[in-house]
C-alpha positions as CSV (number, residue, x, y, z in Angstrom):
1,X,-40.0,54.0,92.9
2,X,-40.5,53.2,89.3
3,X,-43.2,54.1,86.9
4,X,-45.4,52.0,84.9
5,X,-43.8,53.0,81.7
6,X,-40.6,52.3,83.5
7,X,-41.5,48.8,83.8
8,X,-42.4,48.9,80.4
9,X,-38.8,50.2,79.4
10,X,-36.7,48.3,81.2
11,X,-38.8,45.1,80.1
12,X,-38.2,45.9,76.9
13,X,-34.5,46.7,77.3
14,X,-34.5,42.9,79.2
15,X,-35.9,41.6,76.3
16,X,-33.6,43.1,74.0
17,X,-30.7,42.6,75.8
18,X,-31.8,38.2,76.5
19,X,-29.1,37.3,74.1
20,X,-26.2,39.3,75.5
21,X,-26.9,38.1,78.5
22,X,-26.8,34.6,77.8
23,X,-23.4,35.3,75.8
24,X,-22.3,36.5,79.1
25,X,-22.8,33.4,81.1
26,X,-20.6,31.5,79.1
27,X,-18.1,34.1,78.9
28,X,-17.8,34.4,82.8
29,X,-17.9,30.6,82.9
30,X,-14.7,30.4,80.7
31,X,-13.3,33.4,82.2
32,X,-13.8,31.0,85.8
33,X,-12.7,28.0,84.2
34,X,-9.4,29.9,82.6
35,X,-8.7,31.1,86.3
36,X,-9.4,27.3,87.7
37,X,-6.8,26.9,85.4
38,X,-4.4,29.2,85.9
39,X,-4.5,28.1,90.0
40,X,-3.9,24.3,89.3
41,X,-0.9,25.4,87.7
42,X,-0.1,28.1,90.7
43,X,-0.3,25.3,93.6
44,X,3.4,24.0,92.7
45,X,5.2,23.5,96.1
46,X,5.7,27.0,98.4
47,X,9.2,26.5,100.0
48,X,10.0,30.3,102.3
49,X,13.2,31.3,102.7
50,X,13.9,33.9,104.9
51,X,17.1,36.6,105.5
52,X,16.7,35.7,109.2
53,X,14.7,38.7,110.2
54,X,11.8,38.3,111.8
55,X,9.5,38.4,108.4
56,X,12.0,37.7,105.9
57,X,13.4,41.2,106.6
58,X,12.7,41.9,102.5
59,X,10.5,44.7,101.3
60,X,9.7,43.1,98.2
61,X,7.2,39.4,98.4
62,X,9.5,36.4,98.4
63,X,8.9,34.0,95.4
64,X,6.7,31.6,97.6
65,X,4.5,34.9,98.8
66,X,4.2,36.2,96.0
67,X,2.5,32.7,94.5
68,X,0.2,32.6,97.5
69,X,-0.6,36.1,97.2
70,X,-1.7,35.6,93.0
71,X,-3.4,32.7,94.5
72,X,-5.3,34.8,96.9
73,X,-6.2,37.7,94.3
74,X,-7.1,34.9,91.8
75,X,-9.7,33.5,94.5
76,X,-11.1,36.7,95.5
77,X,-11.7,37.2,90.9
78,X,-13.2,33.8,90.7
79,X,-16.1,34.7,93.9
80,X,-16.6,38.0,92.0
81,X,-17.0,36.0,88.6
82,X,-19.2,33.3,90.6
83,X,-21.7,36.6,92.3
84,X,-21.7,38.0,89.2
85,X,-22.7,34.9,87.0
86,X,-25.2,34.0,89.8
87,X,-26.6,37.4,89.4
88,X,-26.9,37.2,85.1
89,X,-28.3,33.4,85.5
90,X,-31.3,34.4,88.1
91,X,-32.1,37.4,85.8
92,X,-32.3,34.8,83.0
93,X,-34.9,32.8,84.8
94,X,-37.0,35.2,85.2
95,X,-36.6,36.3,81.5
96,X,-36.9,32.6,80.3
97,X,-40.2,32.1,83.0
98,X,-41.9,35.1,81.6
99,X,-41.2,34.0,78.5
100,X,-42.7,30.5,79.0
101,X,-45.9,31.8,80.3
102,X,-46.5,33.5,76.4
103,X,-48.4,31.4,73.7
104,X,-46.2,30.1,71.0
105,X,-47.2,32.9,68.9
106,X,-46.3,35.5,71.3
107,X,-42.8,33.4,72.1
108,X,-42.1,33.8,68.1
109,X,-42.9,37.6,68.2
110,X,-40.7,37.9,71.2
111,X,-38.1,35.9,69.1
112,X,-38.5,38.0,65.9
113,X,-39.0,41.9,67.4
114,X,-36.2,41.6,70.1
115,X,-33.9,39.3,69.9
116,X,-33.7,38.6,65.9
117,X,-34.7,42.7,65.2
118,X,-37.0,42.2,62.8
119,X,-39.5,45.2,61.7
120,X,-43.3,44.8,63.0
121,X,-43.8,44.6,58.7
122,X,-41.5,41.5,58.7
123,X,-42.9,40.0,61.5
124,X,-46.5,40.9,60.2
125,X,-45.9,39.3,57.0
126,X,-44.5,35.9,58.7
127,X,-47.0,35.2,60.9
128,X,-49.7,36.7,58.8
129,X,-50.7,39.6,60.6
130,X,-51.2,43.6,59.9
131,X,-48.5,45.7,61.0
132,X,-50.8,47.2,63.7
133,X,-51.8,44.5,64.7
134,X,-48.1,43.2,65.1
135,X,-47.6,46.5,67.2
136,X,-50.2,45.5,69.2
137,X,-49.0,42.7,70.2
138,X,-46.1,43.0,71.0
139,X,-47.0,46.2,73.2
140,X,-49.5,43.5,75.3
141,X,-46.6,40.8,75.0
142,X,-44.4,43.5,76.9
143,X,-47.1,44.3,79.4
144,X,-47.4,40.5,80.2
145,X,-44.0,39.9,80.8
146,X,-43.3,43.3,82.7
147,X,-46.1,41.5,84.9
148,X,-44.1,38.2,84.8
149,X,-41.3,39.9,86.2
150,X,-42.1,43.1,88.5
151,X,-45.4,41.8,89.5
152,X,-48.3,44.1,90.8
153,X,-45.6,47.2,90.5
154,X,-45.7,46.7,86.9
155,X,-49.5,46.6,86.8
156,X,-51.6,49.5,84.9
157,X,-54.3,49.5,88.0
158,X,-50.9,50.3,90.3
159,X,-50.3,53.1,88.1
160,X,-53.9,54.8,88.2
161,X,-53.9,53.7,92.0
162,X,-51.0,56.2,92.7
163,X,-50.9,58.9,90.3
């Protein structure tokens, strides 16, 4: 079980990482829509021939097998692409819900500290703050959405509860 300055670190590495993440959803939805691709051109027409064996009596995949089995592998890669897509999109929910529930002020800090890496002094300056006070901030802003995300396992009471 996780720490509450774990939560706190992996927030902020979720946070940091928000843009990445939605650069890999459309990546894996162009990498799906390649391989959609690549099977619309694949389905031509399968004709077997076979050496009279029982099985085609060849070691090697006939031309027709071989198709089906690229078309098999390319299936199995797209439901892998699908899971894992499905995977980044719900983690981007949550991101984007605990992001919502901020003010408008603590949305532009977010924007500005993690995903634009500006300095607390920058951000201080732009939204007419002090640097400590930036700090601040953004230290609660990281609390609230470690909240937002983990729930009561992210909670400083949890942490004085059990240890």
């Amino acid at each position: 079980m996780y720490k509450y300055n774990d939560y706190l670190r992996i927030t902020r590495e979720y946070l940091r990482s928000y843009i990445q993440h939605q650069q890999a959803v459309k990546i894996l939805t162009d990498d799906i829509d390649d391989i959609r691709g690549e099977l619309s051109g694949k389905c031509g027409k399968m004709t077997a021939s076979y050496s009279g064996q029982p099985g085609g009596g060849f070691q090697e995949l006939t031309g027709p097998e071989r198709t089906v089995d690229t078309h098999v592998n390319l299936r199995v890669r797209i439901a892998e692409l699908y899971a894992y897509r499905r995977d980044v999109m719900e983690h981007l929910e949550s991101m984007d819900r605990a992001i919502r529930s901020l003010t408008e002020e603590e949305q532009q800090m977010v924007k500005y500290f993690f995903h634009e890496r500006k300095s607390y002094k920058d951000i201080a300056e732009t939204l007419n703050l002090s640097e400590r006070s930036c700090q601040r901030r953004v230290s609660h802003i990281v609390r609230q959405v470690a909240k937002s995300i983990f729930g009561a396992l992210a909670s400083e009471e949890v942490k004085f509860a059990h240890g």
